[in-house]
C-alpha positions in Angstrom: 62.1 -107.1 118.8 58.6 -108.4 119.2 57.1 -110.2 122.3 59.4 -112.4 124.4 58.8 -115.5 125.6 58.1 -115.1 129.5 58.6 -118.7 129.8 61.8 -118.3 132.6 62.7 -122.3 131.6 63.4 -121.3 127.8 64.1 -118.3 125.6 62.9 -118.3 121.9 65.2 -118.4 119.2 63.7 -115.5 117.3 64.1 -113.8 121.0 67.7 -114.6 120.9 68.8 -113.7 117.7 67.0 -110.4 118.1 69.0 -109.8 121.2 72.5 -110.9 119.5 72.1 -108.8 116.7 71.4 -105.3 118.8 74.2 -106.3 121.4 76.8 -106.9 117.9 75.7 -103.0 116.6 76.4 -101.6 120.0 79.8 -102.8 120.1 80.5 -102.1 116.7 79.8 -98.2 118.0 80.9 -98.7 121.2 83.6 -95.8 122.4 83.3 -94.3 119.0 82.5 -90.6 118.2 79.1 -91.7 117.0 78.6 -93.3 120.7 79.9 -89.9 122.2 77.6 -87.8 119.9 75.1 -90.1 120.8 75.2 -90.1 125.0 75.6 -86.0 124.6 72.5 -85.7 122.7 70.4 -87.9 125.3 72.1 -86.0 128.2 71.4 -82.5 126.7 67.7 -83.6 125.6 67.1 -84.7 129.3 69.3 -83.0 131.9 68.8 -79.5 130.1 67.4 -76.7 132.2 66.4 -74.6 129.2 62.6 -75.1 130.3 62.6 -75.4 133.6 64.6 -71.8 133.9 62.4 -70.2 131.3 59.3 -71.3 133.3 61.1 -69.5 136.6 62.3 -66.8 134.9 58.4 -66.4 133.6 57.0 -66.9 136.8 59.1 -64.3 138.2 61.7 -66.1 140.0 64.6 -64.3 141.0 68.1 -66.1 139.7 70.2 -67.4 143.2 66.6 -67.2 145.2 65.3 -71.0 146.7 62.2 -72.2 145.3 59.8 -75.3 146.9 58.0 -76.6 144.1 55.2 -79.4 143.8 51.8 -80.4 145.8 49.9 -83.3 146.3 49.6 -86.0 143.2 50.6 -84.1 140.8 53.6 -85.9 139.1 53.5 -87.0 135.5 53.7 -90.7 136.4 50.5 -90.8 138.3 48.4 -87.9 137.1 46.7 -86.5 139.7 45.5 -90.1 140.8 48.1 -90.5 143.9 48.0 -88.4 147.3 51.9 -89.1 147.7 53.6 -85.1 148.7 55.7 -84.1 146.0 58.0 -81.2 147.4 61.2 -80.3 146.5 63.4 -77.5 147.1 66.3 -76.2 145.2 68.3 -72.7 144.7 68.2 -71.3 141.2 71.6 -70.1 140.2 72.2 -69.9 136.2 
């Protein structure tokens, strides 16, 4: 779409037509089997645990066993750059 205006007072034509145009497609696909085919692809792509298991599996984690995972600043949004405690624990049942 470009850059917006970020002028809260006014909204740019060229802003607004953009936005009309994508809102009109996703209603014409709206509830349709495309849209369906669509939202299972994203959900599959992102709330699969194919990786995740095959790393437990690899690292010799036993299926219905609890596991704590994480440390200290070492999420993907921050890189290593935070001290924030990332720990998490979840049982492993496939």
């Amino acid at each position: 779409m470009g850059a917006f205006n970020i002028d809260c007072d006014a909204v740019h034509p060229k802003d607004e037509a953009a936005t009309v145009l994508i809102i009109r497609g996703a209603v014409k696909i709206y509830e349709t089997p495309a849209y369906s085919d669509m939202v299972q692809n994203f959900m599959d792509l992102y709330l699969s645990w194919e990786g995740p298991e095959e790393l437990l599996l690899s690292q010799g984690v036993a299926v219905g066993s609890e596991v704590e995972v994480g440390g200290v600043g070492d999420c993907s949004t921050c890189q290593g750059k935070c001290r924030n405690s990332i720990t998490s624990t979840f049982s492993l049942f496939f």
